[in-house]
C-alpha positions as CSV (number, residue, x, y, z in Angstrom):
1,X,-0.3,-13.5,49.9
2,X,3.2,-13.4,51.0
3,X,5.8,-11.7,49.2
4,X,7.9,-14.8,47.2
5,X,11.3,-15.9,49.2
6,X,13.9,-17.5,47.0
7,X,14.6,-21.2,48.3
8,X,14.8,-24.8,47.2
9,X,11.7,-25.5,46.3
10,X,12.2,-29.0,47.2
11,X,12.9,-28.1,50.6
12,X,9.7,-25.6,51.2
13,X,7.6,-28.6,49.6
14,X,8.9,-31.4,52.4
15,X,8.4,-28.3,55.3
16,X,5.1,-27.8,54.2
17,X,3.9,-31.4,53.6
18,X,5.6,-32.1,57.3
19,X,2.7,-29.4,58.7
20,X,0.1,-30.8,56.7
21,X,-0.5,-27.7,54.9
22,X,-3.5,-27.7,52.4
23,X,-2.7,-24.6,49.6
24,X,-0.5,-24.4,46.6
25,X,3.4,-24.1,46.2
26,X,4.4,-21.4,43.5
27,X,7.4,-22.0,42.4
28,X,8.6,-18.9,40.0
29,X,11.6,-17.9,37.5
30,X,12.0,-20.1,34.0
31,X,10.2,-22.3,33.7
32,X,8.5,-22.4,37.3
33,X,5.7,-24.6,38.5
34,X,2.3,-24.9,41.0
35,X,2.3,-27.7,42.9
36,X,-1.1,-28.1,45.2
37,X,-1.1,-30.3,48.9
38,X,-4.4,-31.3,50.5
39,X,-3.6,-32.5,54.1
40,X,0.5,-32.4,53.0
41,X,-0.3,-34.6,50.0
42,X,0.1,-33.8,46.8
43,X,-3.2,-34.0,44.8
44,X,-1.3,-32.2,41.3
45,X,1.1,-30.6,40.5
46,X,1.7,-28.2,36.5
47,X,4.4,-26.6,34.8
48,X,4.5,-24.6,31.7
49,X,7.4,-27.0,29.9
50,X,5.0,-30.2,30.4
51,X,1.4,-31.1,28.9
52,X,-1.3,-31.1,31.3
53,X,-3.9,-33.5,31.9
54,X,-6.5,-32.1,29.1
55,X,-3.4,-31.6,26.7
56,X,-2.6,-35.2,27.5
57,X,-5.8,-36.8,26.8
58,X,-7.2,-34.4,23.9
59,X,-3.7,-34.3,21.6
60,X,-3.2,-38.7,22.7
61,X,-7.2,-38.9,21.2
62,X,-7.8,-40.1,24.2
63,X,-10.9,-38.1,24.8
64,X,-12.2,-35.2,22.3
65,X,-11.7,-31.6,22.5
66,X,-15.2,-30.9,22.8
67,X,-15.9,-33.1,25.4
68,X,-12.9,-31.8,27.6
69,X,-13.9,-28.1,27.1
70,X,-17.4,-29.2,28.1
71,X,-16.3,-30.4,31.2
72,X,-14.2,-27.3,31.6
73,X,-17.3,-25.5,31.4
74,X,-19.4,-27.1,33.6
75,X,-17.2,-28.0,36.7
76,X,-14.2,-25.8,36.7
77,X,-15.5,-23.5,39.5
78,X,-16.3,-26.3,41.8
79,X,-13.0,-28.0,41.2
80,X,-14.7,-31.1,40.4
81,X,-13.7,-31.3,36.4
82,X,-11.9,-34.6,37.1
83,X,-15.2,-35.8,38.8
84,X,-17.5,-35.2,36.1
85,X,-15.7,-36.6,33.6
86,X,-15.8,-40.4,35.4
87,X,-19.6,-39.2,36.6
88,X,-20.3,-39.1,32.6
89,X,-18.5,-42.0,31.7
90,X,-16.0,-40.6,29.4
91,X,-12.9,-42.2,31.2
92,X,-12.3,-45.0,33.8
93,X,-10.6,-44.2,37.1
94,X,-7.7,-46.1,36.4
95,X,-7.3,-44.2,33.3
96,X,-7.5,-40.6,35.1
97,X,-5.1,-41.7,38.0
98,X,-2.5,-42.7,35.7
99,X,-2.6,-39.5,33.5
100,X,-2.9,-37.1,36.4
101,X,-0.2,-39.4,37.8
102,X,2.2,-38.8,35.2
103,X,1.5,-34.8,34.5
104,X,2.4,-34.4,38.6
105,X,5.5,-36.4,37.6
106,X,6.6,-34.6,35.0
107,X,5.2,-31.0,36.4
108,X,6.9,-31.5,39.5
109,X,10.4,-32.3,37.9
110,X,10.0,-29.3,36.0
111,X,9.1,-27.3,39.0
112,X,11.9,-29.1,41.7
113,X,14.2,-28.7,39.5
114,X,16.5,-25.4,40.4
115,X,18.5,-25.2,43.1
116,X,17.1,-21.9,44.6
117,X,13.8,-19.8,43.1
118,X,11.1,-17.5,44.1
119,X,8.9,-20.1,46.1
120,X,5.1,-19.1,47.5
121,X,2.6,-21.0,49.2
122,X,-1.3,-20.4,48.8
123,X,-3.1,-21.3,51.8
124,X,-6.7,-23.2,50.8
125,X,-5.9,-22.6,46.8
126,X,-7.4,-26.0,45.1
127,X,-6.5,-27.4,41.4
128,X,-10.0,-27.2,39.1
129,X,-9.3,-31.0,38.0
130,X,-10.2,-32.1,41.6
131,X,-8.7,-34.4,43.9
132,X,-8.1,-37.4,42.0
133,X,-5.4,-39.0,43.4
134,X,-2.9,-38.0,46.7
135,X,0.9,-38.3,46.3
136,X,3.6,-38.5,49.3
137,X,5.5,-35.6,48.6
138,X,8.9,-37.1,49.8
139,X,7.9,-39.5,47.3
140,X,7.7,-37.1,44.8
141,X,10.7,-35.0,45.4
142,X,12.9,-38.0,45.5
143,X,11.5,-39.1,41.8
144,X,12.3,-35.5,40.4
145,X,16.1,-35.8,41.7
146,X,16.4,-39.6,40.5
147,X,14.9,-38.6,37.4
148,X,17.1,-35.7,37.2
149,X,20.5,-38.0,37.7
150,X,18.7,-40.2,34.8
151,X,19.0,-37.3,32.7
152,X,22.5,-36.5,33.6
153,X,23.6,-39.9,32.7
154,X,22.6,-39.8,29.5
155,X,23.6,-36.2,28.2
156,X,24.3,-33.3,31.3
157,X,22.9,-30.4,29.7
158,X,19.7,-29.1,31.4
159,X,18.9,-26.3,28.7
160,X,17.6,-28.9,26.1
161,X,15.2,-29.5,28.8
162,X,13.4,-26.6,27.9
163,X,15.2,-24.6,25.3
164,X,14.3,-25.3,20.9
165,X,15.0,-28.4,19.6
166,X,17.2,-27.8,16.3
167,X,18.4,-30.9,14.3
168,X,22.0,-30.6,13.0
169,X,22.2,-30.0,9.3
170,X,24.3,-33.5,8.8
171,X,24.4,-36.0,10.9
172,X,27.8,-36.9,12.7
173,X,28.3,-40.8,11.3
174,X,27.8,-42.1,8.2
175,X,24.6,-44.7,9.8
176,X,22.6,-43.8,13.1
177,X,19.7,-46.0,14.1
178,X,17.1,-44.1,16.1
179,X,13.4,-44.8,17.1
180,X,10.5,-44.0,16.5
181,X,9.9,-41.7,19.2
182,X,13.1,-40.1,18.1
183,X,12.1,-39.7,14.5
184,X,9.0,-38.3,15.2
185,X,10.8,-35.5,17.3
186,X,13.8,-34.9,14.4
187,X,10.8,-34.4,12.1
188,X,8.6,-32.1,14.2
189,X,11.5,-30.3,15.1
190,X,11.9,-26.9,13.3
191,X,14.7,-24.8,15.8
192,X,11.3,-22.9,17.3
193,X,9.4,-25.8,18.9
194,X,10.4,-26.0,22.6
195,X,10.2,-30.0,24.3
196,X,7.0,-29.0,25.9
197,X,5.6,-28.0,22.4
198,X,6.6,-31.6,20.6
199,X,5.5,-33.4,23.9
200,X,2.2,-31.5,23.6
201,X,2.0,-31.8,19.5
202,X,2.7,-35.4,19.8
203,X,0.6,-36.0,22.9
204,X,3.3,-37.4,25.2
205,X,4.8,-36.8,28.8
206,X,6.8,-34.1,29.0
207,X,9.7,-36.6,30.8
208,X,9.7,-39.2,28.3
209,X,10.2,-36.0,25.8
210,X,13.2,-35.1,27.4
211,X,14.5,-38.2,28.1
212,X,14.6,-39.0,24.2
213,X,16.0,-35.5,23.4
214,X,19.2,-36.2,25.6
215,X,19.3,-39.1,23.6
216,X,19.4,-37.9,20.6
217,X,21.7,-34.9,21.7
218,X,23.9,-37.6,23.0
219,X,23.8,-39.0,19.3
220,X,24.7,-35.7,18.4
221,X,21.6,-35.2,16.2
222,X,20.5,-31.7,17.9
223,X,22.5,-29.0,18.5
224,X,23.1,-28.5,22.1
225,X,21.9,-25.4,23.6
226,X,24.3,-22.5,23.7
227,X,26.8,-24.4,21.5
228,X,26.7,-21.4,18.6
229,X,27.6,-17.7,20.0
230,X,26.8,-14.9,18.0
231,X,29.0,-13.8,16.2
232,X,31.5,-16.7,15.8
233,X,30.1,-18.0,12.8
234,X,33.1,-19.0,10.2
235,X,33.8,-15.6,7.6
236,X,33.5,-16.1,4.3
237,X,35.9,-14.9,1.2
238,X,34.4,-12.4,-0.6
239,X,35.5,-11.9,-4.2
240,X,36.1,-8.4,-4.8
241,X,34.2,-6.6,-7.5
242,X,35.5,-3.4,-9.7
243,X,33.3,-0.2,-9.9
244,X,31.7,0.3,-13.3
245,X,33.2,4.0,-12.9
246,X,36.5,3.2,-12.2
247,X,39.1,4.7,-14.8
248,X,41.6,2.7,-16.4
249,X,45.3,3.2,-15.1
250,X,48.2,1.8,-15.1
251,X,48.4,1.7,-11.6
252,X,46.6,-0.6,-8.4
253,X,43.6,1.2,-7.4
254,X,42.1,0.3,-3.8
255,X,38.1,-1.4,-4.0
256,X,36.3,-1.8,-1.5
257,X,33.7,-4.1,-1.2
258,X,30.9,-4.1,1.1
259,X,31.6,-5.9,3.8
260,X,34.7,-6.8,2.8
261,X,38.2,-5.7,3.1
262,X,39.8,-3.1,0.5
263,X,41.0,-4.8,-2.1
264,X,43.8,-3.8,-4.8
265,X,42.6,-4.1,-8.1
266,X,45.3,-3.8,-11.0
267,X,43.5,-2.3,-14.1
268,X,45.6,-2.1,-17.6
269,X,45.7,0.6,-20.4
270,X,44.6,-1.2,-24.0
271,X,47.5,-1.1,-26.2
272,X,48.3,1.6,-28.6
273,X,46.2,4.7,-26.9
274,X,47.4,7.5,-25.2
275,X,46.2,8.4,-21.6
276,X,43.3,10.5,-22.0
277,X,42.6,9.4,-25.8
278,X,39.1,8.1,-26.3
279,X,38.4,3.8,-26.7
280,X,38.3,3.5,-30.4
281,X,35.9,1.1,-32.1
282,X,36.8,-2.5,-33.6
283,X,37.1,-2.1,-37.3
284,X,34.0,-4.3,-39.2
285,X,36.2,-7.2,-40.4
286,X,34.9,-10.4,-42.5
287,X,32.8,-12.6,-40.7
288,X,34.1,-16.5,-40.3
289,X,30.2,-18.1,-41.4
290,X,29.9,-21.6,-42.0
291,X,29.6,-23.1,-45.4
292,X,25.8,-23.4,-46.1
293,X,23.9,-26.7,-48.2
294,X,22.2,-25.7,-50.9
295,X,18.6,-26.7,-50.4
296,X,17.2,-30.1,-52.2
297,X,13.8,-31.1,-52.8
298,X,12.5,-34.3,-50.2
299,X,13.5,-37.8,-51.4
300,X,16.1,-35.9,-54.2
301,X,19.3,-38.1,-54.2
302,X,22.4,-36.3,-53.0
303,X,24.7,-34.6,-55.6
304,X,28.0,-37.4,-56.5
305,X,30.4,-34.5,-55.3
306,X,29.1,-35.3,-52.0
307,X,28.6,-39.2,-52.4
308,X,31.8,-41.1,-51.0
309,X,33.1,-44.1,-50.0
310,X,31.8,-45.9,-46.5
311,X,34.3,-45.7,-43.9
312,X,35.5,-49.2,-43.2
313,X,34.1,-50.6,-40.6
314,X,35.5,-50.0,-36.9
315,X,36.9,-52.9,-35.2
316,X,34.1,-54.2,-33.4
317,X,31.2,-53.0,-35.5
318,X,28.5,-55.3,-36.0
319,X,27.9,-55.8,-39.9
320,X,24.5,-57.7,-39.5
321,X,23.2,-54.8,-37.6
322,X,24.7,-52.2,-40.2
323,X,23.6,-53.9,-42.5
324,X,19.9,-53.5,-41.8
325,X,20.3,-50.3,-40.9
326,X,21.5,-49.3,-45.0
327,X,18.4,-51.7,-46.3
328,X,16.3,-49.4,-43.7
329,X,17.7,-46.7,-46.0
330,X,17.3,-47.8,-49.0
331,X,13.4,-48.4,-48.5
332,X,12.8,-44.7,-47.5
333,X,13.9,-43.5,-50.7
């Protein structure tokens, strides 16, 4: 193997699909891809920031984990794991082509998409999923850099591509409509979660992922990557505190409070002691306590002292409903 040469990996891909190369393209640095030729046609194509073909069709429901994994088992060393699975009957042709269609798709975006990389090609390595399907590869370069300019158009900032998704605390307007697709990804969303990990936790392309995240960074609903710097974050007003310990003085006394600045802090003397003299205690005075009922016996009528006249009626009052209330009264005692 051949030490890696930094190039454009869509460049290296069209070279060695122009000499009918059969191997695998390595394409390193963040997040890097393997896409694999037979004759100079792509068969597939993988990248760490988009769900593969089992991710695809176990997290859609699409097929179950145990069956996948069994096919894993059984075929992966003879590359025929796509094979088996339509030899068993678990999936239709048409159904495989399109899913390893799309992974290429998206891998190979993923994989295209810097400028210059650490690029390698492995002469005779084959893809365990088999040759399914067989892809021009000027067809699939020019689909990563259209797809790309899609992008762009709606919101140029290729780290939300791969960086974590984090929604904005509020949103911008007072009413956004979004869509499903979109909701689903605000809600899954946590600031850790990467768009391969929602694409692969929801079971969707990788492409289409991205595609509604610019969307909804266009909305301003995520925060765009490498929009806070450390260190910039607003300072708050911290309210300085006194030490227990501090003496009293007639004079400003710095505090300093953590974090904080130092702080004056203007402390008086109580009135009528001497510097040095000793805080005397309050004298006991008489306590203000409120007037206390004497105690009556259940159903005992009050005393007269306490008996006067009704207050006449406030404007408004309803007499009918005062009324009943005072017969209510009356038939309790």
């Amino acid at each position: 193997m051949k030490s890696p040469t930094s190039a454009a990996p869509g460049s290296l891909l069209t070279q060695a699909a122009g000499e009918g190369r059969t191997g695998a393209l390595v394409v390193g640095g963040p997040p890097g891809g393997t896409l694999y030729l037979v004759d100079g046609r792509v068969t597939y194509a993988e990248s760490a920031a988009a769900p593969g073909v089992g991710e695809l069709l176990t997290a859609s429901g699409r097929l179950a984990p145990r069956t996948w994994q069994a096919a894993l088992d059984t075929a992966t060393s003879q590359a025929r794991v796509g094979r088996v699975l339509l030899e068993q009957g678990h999936i239709t042709q048409g159904e495989l082509e399109l899913c390893v269609l799309g992974a290429t798709y998206d891998a190979a975006y993923f994989a295209l998409a810097p400028a210059a990389a650490p690029v390698n090609f492995l002469d005779g390595a084959a893809h365990w999923l088999g040759d399914v399907v067989r892809v021009d590869a000027a067809a699939v370069v020019r689909e990563s850099r259209r797809r790309a300019r899609l992008l762009d158009d709606i919101f140029p900032n290729v780290r939300i591509d791969t960086a974590a998704v984090t929604p904005v605390p509020r949103p911008p307007r007072e009413r956004i409509t979004v869509t499903a697709a979109q909701w689903e990804l605000l809600v899954h969303a946590d600031g850790q979660r990467t768009p391969a990990d929602l694409a692969l936790l929801l079971g969707r392309a990788g492409y289409a992922t991205v595609q509604e995240l610019r969307r909804l960074a266009a909305l301003g609903l995520i925060e765009s990557p490498g929009e806070r710097v450390a260190g910039t974050e607003p300072a708050f007003a911290r309210v300085p505190r006194a030490r227990a310990s501090a003496p009293q003085s007639t004079v400003a006394s710095p505090a300093t409070v953590p974090d904080g600045p130092t702080v004056p802090i203007v402390t008086r003397a109580r009135p009528g002691l001497a510097s040095g003299d000793p805080p005397r205690e309050a004298e006991p005075g008489p306590a203000h306590r409120p007037p206390r009922l004497a105690r009556r016996k259940p159903g005992a009528k009050l005393p007269k002292e306490l008996i006067s006249q009704p207050a006449p009626p406030h404007p408004g009052t309803d007499e009918v409903l005062l009324k009943r209330i005072r017969t209510a009264l009356r038939a309790l005692r």
